[in-house]
N, C-alpha and C positions, 0 to 999 in steps of 0.2 A: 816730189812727194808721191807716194805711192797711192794707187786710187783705194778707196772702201770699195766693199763688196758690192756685185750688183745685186739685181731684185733676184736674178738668175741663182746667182749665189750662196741668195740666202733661200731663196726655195728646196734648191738642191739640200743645204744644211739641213733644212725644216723638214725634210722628209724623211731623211737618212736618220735624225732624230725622235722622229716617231717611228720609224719601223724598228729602230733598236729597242725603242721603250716597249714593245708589243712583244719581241722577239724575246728579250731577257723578261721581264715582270710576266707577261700573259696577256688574256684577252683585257680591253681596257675600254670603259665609257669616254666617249664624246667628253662628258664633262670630267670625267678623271687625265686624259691627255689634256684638256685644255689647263689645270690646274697644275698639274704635273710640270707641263712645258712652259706656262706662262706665257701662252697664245690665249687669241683673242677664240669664243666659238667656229664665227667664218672661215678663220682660218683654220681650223683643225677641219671642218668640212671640208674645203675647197683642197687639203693633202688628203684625205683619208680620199679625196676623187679620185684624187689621180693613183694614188695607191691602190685602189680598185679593178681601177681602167687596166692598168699593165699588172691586174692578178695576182696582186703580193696579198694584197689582205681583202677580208669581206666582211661587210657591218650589217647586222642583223641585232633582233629585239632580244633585251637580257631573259634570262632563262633563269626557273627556278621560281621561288615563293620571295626571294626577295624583292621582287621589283614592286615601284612604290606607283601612286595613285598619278593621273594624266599622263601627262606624253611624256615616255621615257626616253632615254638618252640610248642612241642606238651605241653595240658594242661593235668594238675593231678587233679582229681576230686575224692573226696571220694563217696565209693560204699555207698551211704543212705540208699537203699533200700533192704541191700542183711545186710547189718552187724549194729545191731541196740540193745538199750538198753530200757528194762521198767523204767520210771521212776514213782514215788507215791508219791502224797503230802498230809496227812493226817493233817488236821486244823479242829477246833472246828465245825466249821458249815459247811466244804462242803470235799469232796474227788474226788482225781484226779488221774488219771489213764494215762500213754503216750506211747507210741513206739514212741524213741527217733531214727533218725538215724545218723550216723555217719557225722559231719559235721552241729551237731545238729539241724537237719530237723522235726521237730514234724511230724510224719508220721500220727496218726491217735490217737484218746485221749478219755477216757469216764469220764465225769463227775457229779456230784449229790450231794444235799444237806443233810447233816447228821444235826438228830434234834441231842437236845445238851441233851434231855434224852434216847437216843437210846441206847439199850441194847450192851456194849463195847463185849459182844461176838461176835457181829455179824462182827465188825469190817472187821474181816478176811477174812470170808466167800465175802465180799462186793468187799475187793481190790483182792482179786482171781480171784473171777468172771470175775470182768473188763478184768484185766491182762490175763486171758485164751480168752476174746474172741479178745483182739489186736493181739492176738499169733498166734490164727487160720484166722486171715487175710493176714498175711505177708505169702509169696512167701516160695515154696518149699524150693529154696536155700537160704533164709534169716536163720540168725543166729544172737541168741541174747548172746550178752557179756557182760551184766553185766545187775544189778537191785540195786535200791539205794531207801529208803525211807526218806522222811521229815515229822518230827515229832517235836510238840509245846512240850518241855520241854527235862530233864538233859538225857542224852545218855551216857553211857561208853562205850569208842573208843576200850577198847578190844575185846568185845565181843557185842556189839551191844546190851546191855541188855537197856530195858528202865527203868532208876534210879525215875524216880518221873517225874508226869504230871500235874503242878496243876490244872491247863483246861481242860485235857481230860483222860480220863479212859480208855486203850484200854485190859482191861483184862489180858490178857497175854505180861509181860514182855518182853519177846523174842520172840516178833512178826516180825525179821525179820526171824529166824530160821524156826518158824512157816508157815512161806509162802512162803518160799524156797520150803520147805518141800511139800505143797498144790500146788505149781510150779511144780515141777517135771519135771524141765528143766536144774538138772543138775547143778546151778551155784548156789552160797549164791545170800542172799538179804540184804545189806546193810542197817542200821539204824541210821541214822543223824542226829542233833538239826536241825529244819528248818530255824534257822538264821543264820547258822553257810554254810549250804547249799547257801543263799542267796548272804553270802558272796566272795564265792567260782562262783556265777553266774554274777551276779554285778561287780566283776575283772576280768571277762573272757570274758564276753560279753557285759555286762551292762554300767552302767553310771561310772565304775572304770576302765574300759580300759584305759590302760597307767598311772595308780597310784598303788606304792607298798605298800603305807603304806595307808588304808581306812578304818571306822567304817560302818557297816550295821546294822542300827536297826529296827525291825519286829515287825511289831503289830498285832496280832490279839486278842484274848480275854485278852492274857495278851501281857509280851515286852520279843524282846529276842533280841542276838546281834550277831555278828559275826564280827570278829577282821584281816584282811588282814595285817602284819608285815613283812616287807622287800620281799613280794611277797608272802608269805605263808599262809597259816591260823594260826593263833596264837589257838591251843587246852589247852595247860596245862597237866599236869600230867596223870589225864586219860580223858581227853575229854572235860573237862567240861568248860575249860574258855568260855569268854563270856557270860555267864548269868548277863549281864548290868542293866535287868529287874529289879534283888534284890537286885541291889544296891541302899543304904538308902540314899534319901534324902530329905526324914520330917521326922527326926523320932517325932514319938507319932501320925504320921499322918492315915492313912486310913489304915486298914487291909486289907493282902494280901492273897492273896489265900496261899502263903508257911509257912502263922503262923507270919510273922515277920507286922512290922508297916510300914508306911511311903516308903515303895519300890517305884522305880520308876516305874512298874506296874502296882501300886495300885496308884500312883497318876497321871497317864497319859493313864490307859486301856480304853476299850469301856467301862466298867462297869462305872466307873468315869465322863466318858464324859458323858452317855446320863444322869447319875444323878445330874450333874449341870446343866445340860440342860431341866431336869425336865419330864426327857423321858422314865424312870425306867419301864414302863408299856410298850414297847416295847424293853424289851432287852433280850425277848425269840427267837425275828427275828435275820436273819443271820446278824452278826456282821458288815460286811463291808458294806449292806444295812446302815444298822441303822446310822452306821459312817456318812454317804457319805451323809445322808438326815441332820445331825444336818450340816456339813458344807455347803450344797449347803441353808437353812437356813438362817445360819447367812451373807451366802453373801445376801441374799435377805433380812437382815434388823433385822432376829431373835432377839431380845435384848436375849434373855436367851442362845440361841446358840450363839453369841457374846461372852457371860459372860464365859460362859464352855469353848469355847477356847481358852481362853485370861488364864484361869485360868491352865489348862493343859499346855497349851503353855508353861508356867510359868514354872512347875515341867522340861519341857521336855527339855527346853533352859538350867535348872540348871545341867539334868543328860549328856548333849552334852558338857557343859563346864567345867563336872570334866572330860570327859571320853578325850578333846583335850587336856588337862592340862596333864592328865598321859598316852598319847600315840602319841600326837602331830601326829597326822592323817592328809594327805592332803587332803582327803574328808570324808564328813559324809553323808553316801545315809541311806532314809527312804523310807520302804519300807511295803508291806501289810498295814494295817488301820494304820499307822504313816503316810503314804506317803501321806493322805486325811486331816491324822490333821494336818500335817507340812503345809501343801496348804493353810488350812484357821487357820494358827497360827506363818506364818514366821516372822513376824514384830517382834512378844514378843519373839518367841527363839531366834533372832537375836539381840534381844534388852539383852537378860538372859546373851547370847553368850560374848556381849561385855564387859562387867560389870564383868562376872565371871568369866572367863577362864585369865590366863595371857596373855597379850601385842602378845610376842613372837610366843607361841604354836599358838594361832588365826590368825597371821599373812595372813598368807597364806591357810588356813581352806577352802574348799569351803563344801557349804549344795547342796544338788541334791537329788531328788524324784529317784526311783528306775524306767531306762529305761525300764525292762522286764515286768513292771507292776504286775499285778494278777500272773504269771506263774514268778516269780525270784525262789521260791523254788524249785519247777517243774524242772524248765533249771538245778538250781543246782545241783539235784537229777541225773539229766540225763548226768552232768560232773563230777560227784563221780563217777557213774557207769561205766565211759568211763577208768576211768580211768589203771585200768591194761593193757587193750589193747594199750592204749596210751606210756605207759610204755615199754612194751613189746609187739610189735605188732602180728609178726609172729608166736612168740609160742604160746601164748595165743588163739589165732583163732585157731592152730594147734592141740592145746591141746582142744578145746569144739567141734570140727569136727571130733576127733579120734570116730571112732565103737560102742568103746566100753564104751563112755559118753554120747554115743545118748539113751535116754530114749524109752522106749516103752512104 
């Protein structure tokens, strides 16, 4: 028979369970975690100790005009600024760089445009730099616990290796290895589909808060997804579900950048959109530009911009009503350049929606733009990262402030 948990066990759980609740909800009373979690008071004391002691969180008196008469219930506040994660979003046309802190505070961010012929070696060099100089900003006693990348195409969740990018070239496969290594701060760096990241951000913070079952689809040069199932991220065998982009529906239709016809990538990407829109001589400009001008267009009267989103629309209502049909999702958030075409194309995917998906699965379906906006991967990025300390609080901070893992 296999043993129950020990005391160890469940302490560990109990901790990692209140620094999530502090982390995603905010600062939090003594008596709102005890009621919350369904611990006793002593014990929400005797965690918030030790969550103290190794500097994740600080409880002090609430603030403000609301606090009520006698002895008030001290507040838990995650340490932001002392225990913090790099987050990276690497997308066809631009790169993003964060010091995430705990309680997901974006401390401080560097960003910039990448042309879409830029030499993929330099890739590295570019997200280091950034990452080295948010590093040398943060505080003596800041500590960073984790690093997470998002990256447009197929990822293998064992080792982080990047399997094929049909949008972007970053040279080296094991770029998250690679900038660990240029880090030299001691911790991996993680390597994630950026829809799959989105999806992970969008249920946590985003427009999926309070939904276990959700679809996140991601546009930027081409489509990717990311599958939320009964709270989880749905991956697949080695990482790779979710790629909703190459699933076919025209075949014989438009070439895809993966070799195949008719993807739904290839008939709802930028490349797509500015070519029915007759805009193909602007699609060296950054992507979500370009997007964002054919929609604000066709609300101003475009016929051609009209035409190109009524016609994507099209594809994009057909790939939302196989994907409710085979996962009966309670919401469907779009997100990066979807979120601008969903905007100026809801009528016809709603129209695709009704028509095509069963009765049933649609019933109750709702479509929502991606609240985190331009930063859903970013956030996501910076809640992979979080995540072993969330896990495991105390050893993990324990284990990257021993001696002898402080870098020189």
């Amino acid at each position: 028979m296999k043993a129950g948990p020990s005391q160890e066990d469940i302490r560990r759980h109990n901790l990692g369970t209140l620094l999530r609740f502090v982390h995603l909800r905010g600062p939090a009373s003594r008596a709102t975690l005890a009621e919350s979690l369904g611990l006793n008071r002593s014990t929400i004391m005797a965690l918030t100790a030790d969550l103290t002691a190794a500097g994740l969180v600080r409880e002090e008196l609430p603030r403000g005009p609301g606090r009520r008469a006698g002895r008030p219930s001290l507040v838990v506040r995650p340490e932001s600024t002392r225990v913090y994660v790099l987050a990276f979003e690497v997308g066809v046309d631009r790169v993003v760089v964060a010091r995430v802190g705990l309680g997901g505070v974006v401390l401080d961010r560097r960003e910039g445009v990448r042309a879409r012929d830029a030499d993929p070696g330099d890739l590295l060099g570019v997200l280091a730099a950034g990452a080295r100089s948010l590093v040398r900003k943060a505080g003596s006693d800041a500590v960073c616990v984790g690093a997470a990348v998002g990256f447009p195409g197929v990822v293998r969740r064992s080792d982080g290796a990047i399997m094929f990018g049909p949008n972007l070239d970053v040279g080296d496969p094991r770029l998250g290895d690679a900038l660990s290594r240029r880090l030299g701060l001691g911790i991996p760096v993680s390597v994630c589909n950026d829809a799959n990241l989105g999806a992970l951000a969008e249920h946590a913070r985003g427009a999926g808060v309070g939904y276990d079952n959700l679809i996140y689809l991601h546009g930027d040069v081409g489509v990717g997804g990311g599958i939320i199932a009964h709270g989880r991220l749905l991956g697949g065998e080695e990482g790779y579900g979710g790629e909703v982009g190459h699933m076919i529906v025209n075949p014989g239709g438009r070439t895809c950048a993966c070799g195949s016809r008719g993807c739904l990538e290839a008939e709802v990407g930028e490349r797509t959109l500015l070519a029915h829109a007759g805009r193909e001589e602007i699609a060296g400009r950054p992507g979500r530009d370009a997007v964002r001008d054919v929609v604000v267009s066709a609300d101003a009267g475009d016929i051609d911009a009209r035409e190109a989103l009524h016609r994507v629309g099209t594809w994009l209502g057909l790939g939302v009503a196989n994907l409710v049909n085979v996962f009966n999702p309670g919401l469907v958030v779009f997100g990066g350049t979807l979120r601008d075409i969903y905007l100026g194309a809801a009528a016809q995917v709603r129209s695709v929606l009704a028509t095509g998906a069963l009765a049933a699965p649609r019933e109750k379906v709702k479509l929502r733009t991606a609240a985190l906006g331009d930063d859903t991967t970013l956030v996501g990025a910076a809640e992979f990262a979080f995540a072993d300390v969330l896990a495991d609080p105390v050893q993990v901070l324990a284990r990257l402030k021993a001696p002898e893992d402080t870098p020189v």
